[in-house]
N, C-alpha and C positions, 0 to 999 in steps of 0.2 A: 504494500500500500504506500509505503513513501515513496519509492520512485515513481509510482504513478501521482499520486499525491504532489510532492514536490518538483518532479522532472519534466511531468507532463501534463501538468495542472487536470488531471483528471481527465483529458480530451483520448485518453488511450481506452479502449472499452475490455479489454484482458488482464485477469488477472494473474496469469501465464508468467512467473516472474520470468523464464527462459526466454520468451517470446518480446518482455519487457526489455531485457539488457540487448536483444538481438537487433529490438529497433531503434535503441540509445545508440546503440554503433553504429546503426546506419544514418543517425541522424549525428552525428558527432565526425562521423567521415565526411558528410554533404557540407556538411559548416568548416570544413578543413581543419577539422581536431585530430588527424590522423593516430597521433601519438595514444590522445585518451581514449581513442575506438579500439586501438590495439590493446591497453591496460584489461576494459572489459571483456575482450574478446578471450584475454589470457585467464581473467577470474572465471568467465564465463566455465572454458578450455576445465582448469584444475579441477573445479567442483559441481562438476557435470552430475556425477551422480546423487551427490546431497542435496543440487535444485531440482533435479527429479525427486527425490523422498521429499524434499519442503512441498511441491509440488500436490506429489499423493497424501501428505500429510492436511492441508489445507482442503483439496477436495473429502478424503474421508471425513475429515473433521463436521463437515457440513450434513454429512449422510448417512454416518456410521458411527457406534457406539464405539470408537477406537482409541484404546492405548498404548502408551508408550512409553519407555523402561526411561528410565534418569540418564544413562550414557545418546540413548538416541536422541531426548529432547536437549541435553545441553552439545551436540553437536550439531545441529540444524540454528540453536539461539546462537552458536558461537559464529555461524557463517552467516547469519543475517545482521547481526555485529558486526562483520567484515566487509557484507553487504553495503550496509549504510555508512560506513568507512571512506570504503570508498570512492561510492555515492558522492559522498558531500565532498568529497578532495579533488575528485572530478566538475562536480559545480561550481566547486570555488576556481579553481584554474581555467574552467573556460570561462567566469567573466571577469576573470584577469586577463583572457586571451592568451592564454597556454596551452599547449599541447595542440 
């Protein structure tokens, strides 16, 4: 929700965070952010399979009576931590016009 929230003032209708970062890079390459398109493309890249499980986590969550052991929930909060890390270090630089 904050990158749709903060990134894209809510005008993106998914809440697909894969499908989020995928169009952040393509709108971050068209504005000539080349460098920060690459950063997310690389977080995207590393932690492919935990935004799949945040992914299914999120859809279950809505649909199903589903739990989740203490090591699964604090590695999914530990990458949406790094998520919004990012996020915001990527916001900040491109309207300083970096990257």
């Amino acid at each position: 929700m904050y990158l749709k929230d903060v990134l894209f003032a809510s005008e993106l209708k998914s809440h697909e965070i894969r499908s989020m970062l995928s169009t952040l890079t393509k709108l971050l390459r068209e504005n000539e952010y080349k460098d920060l398109a690459k950063e997310i493309e690389e977080l995207s890249r590393e932690h492919r399979d935990k935004l799949k499980d945040l992914v299914d986590s999120y859809i279950d969550s809505h649909y199903e009576d589903i739990e989740y052991d203490k090591t699964q929930a604090d590695e999914l909060i530990e990458l949406v931590e790094k998520i919004i890390s990012k996020l915001e270090e990527v916001s900040k630089r491109a309207k300083l016009g970096e990257g």
